[in-house]
C-alpha positions as CSV (number, residue, x, y, z in Angstrom):
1,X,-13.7,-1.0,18.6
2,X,-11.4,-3.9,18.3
3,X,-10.9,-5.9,14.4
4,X,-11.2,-9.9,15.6
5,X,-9.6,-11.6,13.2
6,X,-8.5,-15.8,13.0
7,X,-6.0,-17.3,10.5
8,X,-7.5,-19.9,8.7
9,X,-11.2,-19.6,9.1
10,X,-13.7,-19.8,7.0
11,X,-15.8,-17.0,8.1
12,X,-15.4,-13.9,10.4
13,X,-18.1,-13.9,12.8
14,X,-19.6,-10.7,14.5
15,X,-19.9,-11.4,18.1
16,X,-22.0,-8.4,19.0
17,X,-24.6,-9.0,16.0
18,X,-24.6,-12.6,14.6
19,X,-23.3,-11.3,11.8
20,X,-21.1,-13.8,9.4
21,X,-18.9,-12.3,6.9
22,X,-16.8,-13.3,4.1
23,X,-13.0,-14.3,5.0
24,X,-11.8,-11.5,3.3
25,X,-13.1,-8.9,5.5
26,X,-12.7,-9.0,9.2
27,X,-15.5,-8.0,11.8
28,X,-15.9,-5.5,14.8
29,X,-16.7,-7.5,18.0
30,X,-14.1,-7.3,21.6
31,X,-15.0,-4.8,23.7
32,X,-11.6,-2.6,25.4
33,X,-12.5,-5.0,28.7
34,X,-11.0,-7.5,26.8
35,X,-8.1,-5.8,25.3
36,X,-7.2,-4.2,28.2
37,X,-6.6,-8.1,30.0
38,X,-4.7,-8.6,26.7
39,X,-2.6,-5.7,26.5
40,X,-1.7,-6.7,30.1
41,X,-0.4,-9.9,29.8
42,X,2.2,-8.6,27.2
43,X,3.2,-5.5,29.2
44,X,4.3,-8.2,31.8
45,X,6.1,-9.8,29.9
46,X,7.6,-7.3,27.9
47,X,11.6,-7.5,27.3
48,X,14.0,-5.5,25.4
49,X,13.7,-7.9,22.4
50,X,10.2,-8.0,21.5
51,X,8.0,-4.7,20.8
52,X,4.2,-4.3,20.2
53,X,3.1,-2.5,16.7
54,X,-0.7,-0.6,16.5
55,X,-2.2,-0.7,13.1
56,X,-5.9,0.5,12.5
57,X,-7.0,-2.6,10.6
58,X,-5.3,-6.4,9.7
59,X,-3.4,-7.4,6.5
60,X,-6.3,-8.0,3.9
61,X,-4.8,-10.9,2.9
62,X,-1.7,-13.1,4.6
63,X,-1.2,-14.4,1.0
64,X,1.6,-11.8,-0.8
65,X,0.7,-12.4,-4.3
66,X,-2.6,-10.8,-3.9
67,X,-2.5,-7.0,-2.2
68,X,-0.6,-4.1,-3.0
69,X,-1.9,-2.0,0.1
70,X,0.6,-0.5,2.6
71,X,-0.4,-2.2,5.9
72,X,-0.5,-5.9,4.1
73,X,2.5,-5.2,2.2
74,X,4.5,-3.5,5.7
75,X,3.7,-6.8,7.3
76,X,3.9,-9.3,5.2
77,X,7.4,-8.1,3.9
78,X,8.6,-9.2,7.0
79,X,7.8,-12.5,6.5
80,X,8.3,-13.2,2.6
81,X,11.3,-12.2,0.6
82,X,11.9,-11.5,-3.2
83,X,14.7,-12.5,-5.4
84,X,15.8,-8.8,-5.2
85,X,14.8,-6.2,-2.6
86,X,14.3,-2.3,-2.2
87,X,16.5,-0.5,0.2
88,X,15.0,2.2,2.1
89,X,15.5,5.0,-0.8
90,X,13.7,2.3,-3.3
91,X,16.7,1.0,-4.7
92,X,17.7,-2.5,-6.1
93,X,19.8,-4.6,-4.2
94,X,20.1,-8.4,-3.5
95,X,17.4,-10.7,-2.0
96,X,17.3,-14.3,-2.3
97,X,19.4,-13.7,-5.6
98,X,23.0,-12.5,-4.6
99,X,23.6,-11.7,-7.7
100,X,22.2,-10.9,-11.2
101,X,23.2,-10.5,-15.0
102,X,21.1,-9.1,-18.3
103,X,22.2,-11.3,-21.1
104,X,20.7,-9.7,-24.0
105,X,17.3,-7.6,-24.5
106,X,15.2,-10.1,-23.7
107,X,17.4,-12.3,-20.9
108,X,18.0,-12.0,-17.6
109,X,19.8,-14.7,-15.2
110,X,19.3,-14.9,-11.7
111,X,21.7,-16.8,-8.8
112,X,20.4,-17.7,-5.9
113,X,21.6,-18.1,-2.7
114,X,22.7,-21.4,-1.4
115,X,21.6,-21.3,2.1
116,X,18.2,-20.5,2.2
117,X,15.5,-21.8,4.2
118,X,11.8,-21.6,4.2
119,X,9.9,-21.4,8.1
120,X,8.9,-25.1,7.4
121,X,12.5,-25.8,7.1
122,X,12.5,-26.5,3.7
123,X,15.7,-25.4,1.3
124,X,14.2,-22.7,-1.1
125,X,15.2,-23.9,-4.5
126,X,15.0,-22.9,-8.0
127,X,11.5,-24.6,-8.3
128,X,10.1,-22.8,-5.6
129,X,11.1,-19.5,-7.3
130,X,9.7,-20.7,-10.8
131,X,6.0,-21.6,-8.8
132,X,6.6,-18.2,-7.2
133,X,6.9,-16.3,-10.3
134,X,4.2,-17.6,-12.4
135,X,1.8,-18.2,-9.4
136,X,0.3,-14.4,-9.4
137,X,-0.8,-14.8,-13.2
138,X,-2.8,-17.7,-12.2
139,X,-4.5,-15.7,-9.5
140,X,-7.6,-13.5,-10.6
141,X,-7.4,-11.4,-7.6
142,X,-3.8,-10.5,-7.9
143,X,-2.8,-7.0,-8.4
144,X,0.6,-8.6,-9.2
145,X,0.5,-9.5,-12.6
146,X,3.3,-7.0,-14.6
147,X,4.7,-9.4,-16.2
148,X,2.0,-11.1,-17.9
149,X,2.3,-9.9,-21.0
150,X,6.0,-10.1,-21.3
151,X,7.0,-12.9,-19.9
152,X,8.2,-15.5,-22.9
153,X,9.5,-18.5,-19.8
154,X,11.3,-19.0,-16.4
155,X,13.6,-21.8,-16.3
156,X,15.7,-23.8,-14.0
157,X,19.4,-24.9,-14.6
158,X,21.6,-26.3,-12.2
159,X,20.9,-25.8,-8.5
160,X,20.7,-21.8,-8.3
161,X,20.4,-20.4,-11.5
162,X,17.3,-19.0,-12.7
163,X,16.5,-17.6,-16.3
164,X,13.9,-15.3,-17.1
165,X,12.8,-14.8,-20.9
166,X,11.1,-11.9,-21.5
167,X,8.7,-12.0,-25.3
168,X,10.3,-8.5,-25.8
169,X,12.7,-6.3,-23.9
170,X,11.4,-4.9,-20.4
171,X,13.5,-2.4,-18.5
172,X,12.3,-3.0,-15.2
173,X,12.4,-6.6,-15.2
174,X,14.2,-6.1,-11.7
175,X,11.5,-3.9,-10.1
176,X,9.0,-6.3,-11.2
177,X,10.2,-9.5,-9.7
178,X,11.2,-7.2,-6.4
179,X,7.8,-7.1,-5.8
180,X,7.1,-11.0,-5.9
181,X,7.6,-12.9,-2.4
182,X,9.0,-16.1,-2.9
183,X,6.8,-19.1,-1.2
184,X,7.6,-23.2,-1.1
185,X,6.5,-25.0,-4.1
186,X,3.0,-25.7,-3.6
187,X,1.8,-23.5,-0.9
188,X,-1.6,-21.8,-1.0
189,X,-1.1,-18.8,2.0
190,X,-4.2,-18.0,1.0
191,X,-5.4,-20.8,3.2
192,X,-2.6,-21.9,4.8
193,X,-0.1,-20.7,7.2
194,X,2.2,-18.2,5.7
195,X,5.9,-19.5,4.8
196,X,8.4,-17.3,3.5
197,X,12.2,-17.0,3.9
198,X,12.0,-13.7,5.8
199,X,13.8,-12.8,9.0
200,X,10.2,-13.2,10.7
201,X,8.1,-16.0,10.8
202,X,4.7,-16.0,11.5
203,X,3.2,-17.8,15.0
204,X,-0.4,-17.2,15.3
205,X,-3.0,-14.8,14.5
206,X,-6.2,-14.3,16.9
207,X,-8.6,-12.3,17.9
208,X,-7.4,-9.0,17.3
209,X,-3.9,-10.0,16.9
210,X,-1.0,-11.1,15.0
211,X,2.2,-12.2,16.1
212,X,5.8,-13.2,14.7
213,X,9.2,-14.3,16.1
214,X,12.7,-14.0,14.7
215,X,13.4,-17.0,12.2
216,X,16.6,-18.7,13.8
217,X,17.5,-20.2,10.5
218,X,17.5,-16.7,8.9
219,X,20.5,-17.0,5.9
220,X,20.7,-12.9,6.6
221,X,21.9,-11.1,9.7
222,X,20.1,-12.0,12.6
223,X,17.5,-9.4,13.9
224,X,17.9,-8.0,17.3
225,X,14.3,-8.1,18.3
226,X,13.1,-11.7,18.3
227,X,9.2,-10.9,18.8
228,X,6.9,-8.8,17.3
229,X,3.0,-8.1,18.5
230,X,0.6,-6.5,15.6
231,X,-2.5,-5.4,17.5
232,X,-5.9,-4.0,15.2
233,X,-7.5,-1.3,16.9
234,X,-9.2,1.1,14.6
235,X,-9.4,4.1,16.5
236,X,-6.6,6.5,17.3
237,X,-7.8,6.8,20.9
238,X,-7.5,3.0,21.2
239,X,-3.9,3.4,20.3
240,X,-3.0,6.3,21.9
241,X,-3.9,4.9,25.1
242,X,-2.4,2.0,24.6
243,X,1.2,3.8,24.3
244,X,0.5,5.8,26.8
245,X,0.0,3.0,28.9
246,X,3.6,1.3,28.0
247,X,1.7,-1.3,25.9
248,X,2.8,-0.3,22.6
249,X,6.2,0.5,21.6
250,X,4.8,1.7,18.0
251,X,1.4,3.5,16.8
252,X,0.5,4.5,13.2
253,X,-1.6,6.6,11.4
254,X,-1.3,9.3,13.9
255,X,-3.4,12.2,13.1
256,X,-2.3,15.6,12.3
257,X,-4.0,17.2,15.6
258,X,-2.6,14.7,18.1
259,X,0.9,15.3,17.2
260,X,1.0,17.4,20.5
261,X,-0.6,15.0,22.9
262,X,2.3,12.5,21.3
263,X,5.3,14.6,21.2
264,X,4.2,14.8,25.1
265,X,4.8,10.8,25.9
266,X,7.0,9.6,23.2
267,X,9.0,10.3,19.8
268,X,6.7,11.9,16.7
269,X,8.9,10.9,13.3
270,X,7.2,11.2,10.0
271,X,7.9,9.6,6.8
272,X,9.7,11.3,3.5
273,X,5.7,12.1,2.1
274,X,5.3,9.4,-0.8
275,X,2.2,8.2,-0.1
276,X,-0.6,10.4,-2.6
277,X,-3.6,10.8,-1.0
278,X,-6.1,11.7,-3.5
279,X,-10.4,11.7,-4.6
280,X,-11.4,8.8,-6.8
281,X,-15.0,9.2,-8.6
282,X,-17.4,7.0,-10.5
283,X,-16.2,8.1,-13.9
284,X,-19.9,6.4,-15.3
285,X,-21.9,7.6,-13.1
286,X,-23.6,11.5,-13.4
287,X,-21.7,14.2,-12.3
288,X,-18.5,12.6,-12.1
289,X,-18.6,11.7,-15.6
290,X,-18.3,15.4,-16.7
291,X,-14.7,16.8,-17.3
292,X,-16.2,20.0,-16.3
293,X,-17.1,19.0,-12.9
294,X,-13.8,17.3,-12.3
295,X,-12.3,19.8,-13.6
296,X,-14.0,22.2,-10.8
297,X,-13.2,20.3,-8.0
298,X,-9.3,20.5,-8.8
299,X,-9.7,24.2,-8.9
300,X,-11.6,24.1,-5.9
301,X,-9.2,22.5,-3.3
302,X,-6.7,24.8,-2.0
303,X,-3.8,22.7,-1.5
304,X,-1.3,25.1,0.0
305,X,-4.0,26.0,2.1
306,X,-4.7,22.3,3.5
307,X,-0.9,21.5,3.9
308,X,-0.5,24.4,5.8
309,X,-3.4,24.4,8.1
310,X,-4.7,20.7,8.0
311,X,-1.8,18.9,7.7
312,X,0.5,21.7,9.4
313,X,3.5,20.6,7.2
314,X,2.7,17.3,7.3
315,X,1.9,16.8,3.6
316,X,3.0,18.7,0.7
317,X,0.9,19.6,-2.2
318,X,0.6,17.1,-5.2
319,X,0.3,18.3,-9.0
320,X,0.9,14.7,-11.0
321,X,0.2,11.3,-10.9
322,X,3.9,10.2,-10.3
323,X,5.2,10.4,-7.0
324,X,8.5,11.9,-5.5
325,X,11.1,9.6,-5.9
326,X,9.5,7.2,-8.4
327,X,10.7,7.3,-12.1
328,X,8.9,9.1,-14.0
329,X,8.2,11.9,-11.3
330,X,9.1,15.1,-13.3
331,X,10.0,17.9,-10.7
332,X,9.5,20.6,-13.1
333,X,5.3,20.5,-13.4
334,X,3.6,23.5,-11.9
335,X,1.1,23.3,-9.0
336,X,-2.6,22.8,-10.0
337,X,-4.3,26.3,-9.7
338,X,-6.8,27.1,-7.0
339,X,-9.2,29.6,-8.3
340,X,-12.6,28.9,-6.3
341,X,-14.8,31.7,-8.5
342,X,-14.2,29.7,-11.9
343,X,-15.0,26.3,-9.7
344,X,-18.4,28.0,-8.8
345,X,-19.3,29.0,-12.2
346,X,-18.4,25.8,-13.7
347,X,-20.6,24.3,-11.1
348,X,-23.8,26.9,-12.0
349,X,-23.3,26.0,-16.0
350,X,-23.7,22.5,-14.9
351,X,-27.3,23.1,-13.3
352,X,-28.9,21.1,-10.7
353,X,-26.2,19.1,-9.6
354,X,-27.3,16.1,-6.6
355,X,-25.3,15.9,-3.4
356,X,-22.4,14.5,-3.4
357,X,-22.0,11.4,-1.0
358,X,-18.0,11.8,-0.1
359,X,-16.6,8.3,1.9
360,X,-13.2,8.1,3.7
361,X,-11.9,5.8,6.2
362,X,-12.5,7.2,9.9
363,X,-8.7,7.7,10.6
364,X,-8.2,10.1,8.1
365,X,-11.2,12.2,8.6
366,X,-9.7,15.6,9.5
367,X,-8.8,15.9,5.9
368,X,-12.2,14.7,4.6
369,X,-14.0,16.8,6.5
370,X,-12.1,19.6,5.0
371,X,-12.6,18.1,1.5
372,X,-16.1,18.7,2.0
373,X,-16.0,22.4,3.4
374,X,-13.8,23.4,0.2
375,X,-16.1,20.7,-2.2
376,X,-19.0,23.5,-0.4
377,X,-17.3,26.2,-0.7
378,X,-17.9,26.1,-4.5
379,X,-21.6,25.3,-4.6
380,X,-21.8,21.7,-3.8
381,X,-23.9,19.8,-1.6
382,X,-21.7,17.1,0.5
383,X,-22.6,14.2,2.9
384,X,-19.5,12.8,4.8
385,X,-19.3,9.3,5.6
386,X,-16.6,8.2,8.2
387,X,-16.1,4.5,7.9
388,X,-14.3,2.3,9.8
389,X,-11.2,1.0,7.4
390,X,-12.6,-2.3,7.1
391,X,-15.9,-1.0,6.1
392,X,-14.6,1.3,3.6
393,X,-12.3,-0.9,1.7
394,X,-15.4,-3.6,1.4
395,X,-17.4,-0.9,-0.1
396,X,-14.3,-0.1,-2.6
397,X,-13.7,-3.2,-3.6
398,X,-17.6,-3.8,-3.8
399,X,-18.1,-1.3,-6.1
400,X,-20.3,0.8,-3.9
401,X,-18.7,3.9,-3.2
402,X,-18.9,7.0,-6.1
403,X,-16.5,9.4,-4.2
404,X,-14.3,8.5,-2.0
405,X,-10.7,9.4,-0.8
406,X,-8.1,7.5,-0.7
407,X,-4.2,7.2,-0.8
408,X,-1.5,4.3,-2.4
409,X,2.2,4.4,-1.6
410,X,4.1,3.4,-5.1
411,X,5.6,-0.2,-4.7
412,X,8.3,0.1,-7.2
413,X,10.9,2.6,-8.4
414,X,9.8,2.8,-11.3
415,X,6.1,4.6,-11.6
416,X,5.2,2.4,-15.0
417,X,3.6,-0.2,-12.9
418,X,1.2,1.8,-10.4
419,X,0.3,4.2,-14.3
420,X,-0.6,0.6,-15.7
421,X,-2.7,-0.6,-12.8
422,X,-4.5,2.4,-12.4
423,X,-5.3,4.2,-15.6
424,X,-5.3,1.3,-18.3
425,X,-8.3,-0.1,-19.3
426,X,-9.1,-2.5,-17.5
427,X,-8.5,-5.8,-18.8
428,X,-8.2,-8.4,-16.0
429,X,-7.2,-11.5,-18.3
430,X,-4.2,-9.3,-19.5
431,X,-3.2,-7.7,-15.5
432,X,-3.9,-4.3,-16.7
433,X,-6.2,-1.6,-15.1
434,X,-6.9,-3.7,-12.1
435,X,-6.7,-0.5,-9.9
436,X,-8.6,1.2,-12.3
437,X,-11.7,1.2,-10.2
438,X,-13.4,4.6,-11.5
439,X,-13.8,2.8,-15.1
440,X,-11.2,5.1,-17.0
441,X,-10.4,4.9,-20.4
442,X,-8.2,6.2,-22.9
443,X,-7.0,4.3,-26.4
444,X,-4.0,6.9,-25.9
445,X,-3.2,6.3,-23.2
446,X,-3.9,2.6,-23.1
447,X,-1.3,2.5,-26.7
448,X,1.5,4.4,-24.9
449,X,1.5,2.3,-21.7
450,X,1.2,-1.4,-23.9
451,X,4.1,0.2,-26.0
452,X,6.5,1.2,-22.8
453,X,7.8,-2.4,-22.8
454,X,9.4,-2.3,-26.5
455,X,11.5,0.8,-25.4
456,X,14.5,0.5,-23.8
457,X,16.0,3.7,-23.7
458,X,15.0,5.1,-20.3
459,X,14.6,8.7,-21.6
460,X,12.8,8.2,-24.6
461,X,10.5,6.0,-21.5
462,X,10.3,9.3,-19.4
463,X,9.3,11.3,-22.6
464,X,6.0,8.5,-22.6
465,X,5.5,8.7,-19.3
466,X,5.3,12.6,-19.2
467,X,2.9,12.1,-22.4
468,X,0.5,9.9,-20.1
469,X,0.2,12.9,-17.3
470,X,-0.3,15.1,-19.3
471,X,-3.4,13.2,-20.9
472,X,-4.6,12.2,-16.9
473,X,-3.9,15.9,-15.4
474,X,-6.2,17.1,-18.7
475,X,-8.6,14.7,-18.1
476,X,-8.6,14.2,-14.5
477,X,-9.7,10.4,-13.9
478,X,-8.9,11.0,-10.2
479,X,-8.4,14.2,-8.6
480,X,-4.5,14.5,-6.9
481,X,-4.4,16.9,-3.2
482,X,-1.4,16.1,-1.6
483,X,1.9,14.0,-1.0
484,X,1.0,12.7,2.8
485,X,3.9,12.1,5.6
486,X,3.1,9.1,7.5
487,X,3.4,9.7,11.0
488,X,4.5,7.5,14.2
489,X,4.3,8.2,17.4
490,X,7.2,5.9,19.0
491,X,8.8,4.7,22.1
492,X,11.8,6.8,23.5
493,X,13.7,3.3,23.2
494,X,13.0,2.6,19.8
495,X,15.7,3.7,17.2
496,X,14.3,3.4,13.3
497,X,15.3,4.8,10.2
498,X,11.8,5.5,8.5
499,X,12.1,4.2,5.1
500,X,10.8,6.0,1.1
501,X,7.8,3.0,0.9
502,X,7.0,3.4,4.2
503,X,7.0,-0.2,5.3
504,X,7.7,-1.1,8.6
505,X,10.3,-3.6,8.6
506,X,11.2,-5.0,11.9
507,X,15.0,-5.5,11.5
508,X,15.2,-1.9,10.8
509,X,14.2,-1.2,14.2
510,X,16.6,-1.4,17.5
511,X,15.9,-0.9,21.2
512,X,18.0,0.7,23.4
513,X,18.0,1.1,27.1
């Protein structure tokens, strides 16, 4: 099936069954009739400086102080830019800033660039910046909020020169405002058009498609390809044939066992493996609420064993909550152990245990479905349900879902942010714990993570950070499995260096003949 989905409406409407839903979530209606006619317009009219991109569901929001999730964040960084950037290995360089300079503990200057302009053809300016920065805090739904509690005052001098002020010292002051677009003074994208300074702007989004162009005004180096097609089809197959057909230059989320039928029409590349893919559970809800049945289901999953013959190399086994290349990550922790025969018998002391109803989205059900078999393997009952991504996230982010499996890609350097978000308790007026959808808590752990920003010694920051896994791999508020390469099946005339976040960014990518 096809995800419809149209910019600025109030509701999402169900074609096939009358059914209205909330903007937020898109709806299942066009039939592959209709995309077919699509898809065929745009392979007429294809040229060496456009391409078409497959995604298995829509940004869930076009507004980027909202979402940290991969697909929103891959295209909507095209689009919006922060006043510094990640490279492709996750390091700091210059954004809309050129250049930057810490004054003392608790000051940092920023310059901006003087030939910026926003899609609307505005100048960007120092007061867009300040609205940028605060606007997050003032948004409940943002999962963008680090710098709530630290943040004394922006301020404007001159023309380009922005001063941040933090209430006490913060060492990753930089990573944090790298992860904040900057938008015109005023603007809502939330329902309005999105504007950013990017090198892409966006043009229209309909039906089951979005679609950008090359900003001419662009104060960076201007990108090669000057169009870019994003089409939502949330089956593989629906990809696959589109690429097969010529109609799609790039697919995602390509699953582990058709690698071979890609590898037979195009390029297979796969990502570094950042991206954890993991088992959440209702920490308040019976059996999940028992150390010893979490506890049984770590020792339960064989994780060599999956990488090897689910993922056939495609993953590697995770053991922490930090992920390769992230600070914090410490290379020295020892794999979890898989010993099935204790997972049993901590299951039998538990007693009469009720079946466990285990949800994944449908593109990533080859390693669900062996989630279950192993879950089985050590006395459980399990009921798989498949859901289509946009179903699945609306049952997340409902609340309705007790075991589910999922995966986040860290959006920062430093792994602070995604330990904050997703194992502090959750206070929502403060930003923290707003990932923290299993209903952990920890005073420990909550008093090392609200002291990290009054130490400034990197180490002694690691030494606290390594404190916090060991507390979560103990406890086991979520259960870790493996480190997941995202794979791409991709045009023989695409060149593209993949990048450590796995975003897609479109001036990254060149076509040869």
């Amino acid at each position: 099936m096809i995800i419809n989905f149209i910019k600025k409406s109030k509701n999402y409407v169900c074609m096939n069954c009358n059914l209205s839903l909330s903007r937020r979530y898109l709806s299942i209606s066009l039939s592959y009739i209709l995309v077919f006619f699509s898809l065929l317009l745009i392979s007429c009219a294809y040229k060496k400086d456009s391409i078409v991109i497959a995604y298995p569901q829509a940004p869930r929001s076009f507004d980027c102080h909202v979402r940290k999730e991969l697909i929103t964040l891959s295209i909507l960084y095209n689009i919006y830019e922060p006043l510094v950037c990640f490279d492709a290995n996750m390091k700091i360089g210059p954004g809309l800033a050129d250049y930057w300079e810490q004054k003392d503990s608790l000051t940092w200057v920023f310059y901006l660039r003087d030939d910026v302009v926003f899609h609307n053809g505005k100048t960007c300016g120092i007061n867009d910046v300040i609205y940028s920065l605060y606007r997050p805090m003032n948004l409940p739904e943002s999962e963008f909020t680090v710098l709530q509690d630290v943040l004394d005052t922006i301020i404007g001098e001159v023309e380009n020169k922005i001063i941040i002020k933090t209430i006490i010292p913060r060492t990753f002051v930089l990573y944090d405002v790298a992860l904040i677009g900057i938008i015109p003074e005023g603007l809502d994208p939330g329902t309005e058009d999105p504007v950013g300074t990017g090198p892409y702007r966006f043009i229209a989004s309909s039906e089951n498609r979005l679609t950008l162009e090359a900003f001419p005004q662009y104060w960076g180096e201007k990108p090669e390809i000057k169009r870019v097609d994003y089409y939502i089809i949330p089956e593989f197959e629906g990809r696959f044939q589109m690429f097969a057909e010529g109609k799609a230059d790039i697919i995602t989320f390509v699953p582990i066992e058709a690698v071979e039928r890609c590898e037979a029409i195009g390029q297979v590349v796969a990502s570094p493996g950042v991206s954890i893919r993991y088992l959440e559970l209702n920490l308040r809800k019976y059996p999940f609420n028992t150390r010893e049945f979490r506890f049984a289901i770590n020792i339960g999953i064989d994780r060599e064993g999956m990488t090897r013959d689910v993922y056939h190399g495609y993953a590697v086994p995770a053991n922490q909550y930090i992920n390769p290349g992230v600070f914090g990550y410490d290379p020295t922790r020892k794999n979890f152990v898989y010993d099935p025969d204790s997972a049993k018998k901590l299951i039998l002391n538990l007693g009469d245990v009720p079946a466990i109803e285990l949800e994944y989205a449908n593109v990533k059900y080859f390693i669900g479905e062996a989630i279950a078999k192993q879950l089985e393997n050590i006395g459980l009952k399990v009921k798989t349900h498949s859901l289509p991504p946009d179903e699945f996230w609306a049952r997340i982010e409902g609340r309705q879902s007790d075991c589910y499996l999922i995966s986040m890609v860290p959006n920062s350097y430093e792994g602070i942010g995604d330990i904050t978000s997703c194992f502090h308790t959750l206070q929502s007026a403060k930003g923290l714990g707003l990932q923290n959808r299993v209903g952990f808590s920890n005073r420990r752990v909550d008093a090392i993570i609200e002291s990290l920003p009054y130490i400034t010694d990197p180490q002694h920051v690691a030494q606290k950070i390594s404190e916090i896994q060991d507390i979560l791999i103990k406890d086991l508020p979520t259960i870790p499995i493996v480190w997941e390469k995202q794979i791409y099946c991709v045009s023989e005339k695409i060149e593209w260096d993949l990048r450590l976040d796995e975003f897609i960014l479109i001036r990254d990518i060149t076509i040869t003949d």
